[in-house]
N, C-alpha and C positions, 0 to 999 in steps of 0.2 A: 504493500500500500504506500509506501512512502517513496517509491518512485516508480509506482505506475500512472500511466498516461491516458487510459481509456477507458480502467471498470467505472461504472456508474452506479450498478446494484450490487451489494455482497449479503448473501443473505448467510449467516452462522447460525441459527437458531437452531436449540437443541443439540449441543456440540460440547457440551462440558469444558468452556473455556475457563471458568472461574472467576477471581478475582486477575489471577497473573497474565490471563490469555484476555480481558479488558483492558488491563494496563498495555501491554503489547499495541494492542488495536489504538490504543484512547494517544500511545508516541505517535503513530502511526498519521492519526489523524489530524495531527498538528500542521503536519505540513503535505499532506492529498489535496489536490486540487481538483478531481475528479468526482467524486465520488458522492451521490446523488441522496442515494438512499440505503442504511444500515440495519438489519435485523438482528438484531443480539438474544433473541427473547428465548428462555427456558434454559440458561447457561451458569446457574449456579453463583451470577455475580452479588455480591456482597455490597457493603460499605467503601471498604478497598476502592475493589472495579470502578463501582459507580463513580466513588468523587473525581477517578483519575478522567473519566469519560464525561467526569460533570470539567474537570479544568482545560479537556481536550476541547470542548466546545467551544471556549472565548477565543481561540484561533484560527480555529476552521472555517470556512470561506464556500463551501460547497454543499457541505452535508443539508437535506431540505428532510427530511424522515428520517425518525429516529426509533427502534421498535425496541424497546425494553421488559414488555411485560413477561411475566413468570418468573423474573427474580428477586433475591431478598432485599428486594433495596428502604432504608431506614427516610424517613427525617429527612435528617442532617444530607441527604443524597439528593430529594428535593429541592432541597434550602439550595444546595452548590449547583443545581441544574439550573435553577428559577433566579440565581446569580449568573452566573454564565450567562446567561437569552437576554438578559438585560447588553450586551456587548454581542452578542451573535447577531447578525443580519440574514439570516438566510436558513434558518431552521424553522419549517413552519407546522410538521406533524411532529407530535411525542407521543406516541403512542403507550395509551391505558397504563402510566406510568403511579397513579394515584392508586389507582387499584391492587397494586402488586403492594404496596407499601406494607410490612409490618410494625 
């Protein structure tokens, strides 16, 4: 992801990425300038994951859909996503992100 030139969908759903394989994605996404729309959802991600995927978001430039639901995500993962959007221009679905929340 970090120097491809032409995906625009990556769908990972269901892949047991965790916390370590959202961080992976969340560096990745800092600097894609492609990449359209992201499915994360039923991967085990945490707190961790989320915030790094909530900090990836103030940089990124492309991402418009963002699909997270079926993971653990807190609060405080919210709180840094709904910081992030505030400096994001160009994310405009998050998909059932309130719903997964424990």
């Amino acid at each position: 992801l970090k120097s491809n030139k032409s995906l625009r969908t990556l769908n990972l759903g269901r892949n047991s990425l965790s916390d370590n394989g959202a961080s992976a994605i969340a560096e990745a996404l800092k600097v894609n300038e492609t990449l359209t729309e992201l499915s994360l959802y039923v991967n085990g991600i945490t707190e961790e994951g989320g915030r790094t995927i909530a900090d990836s978001l103030k940089g990124n430039k492309s991402l418009r859909t963002l699909d997270l639901r079926g993971n653990r995500l807190s609060d405080n993962v919210a709180s840094a996503i709904a910081e992030a959007l505030k400096v994001n221009e160009t994310l405009t679905e998050l998909r059932r992100l309130r719903q997964d929340l424990l």
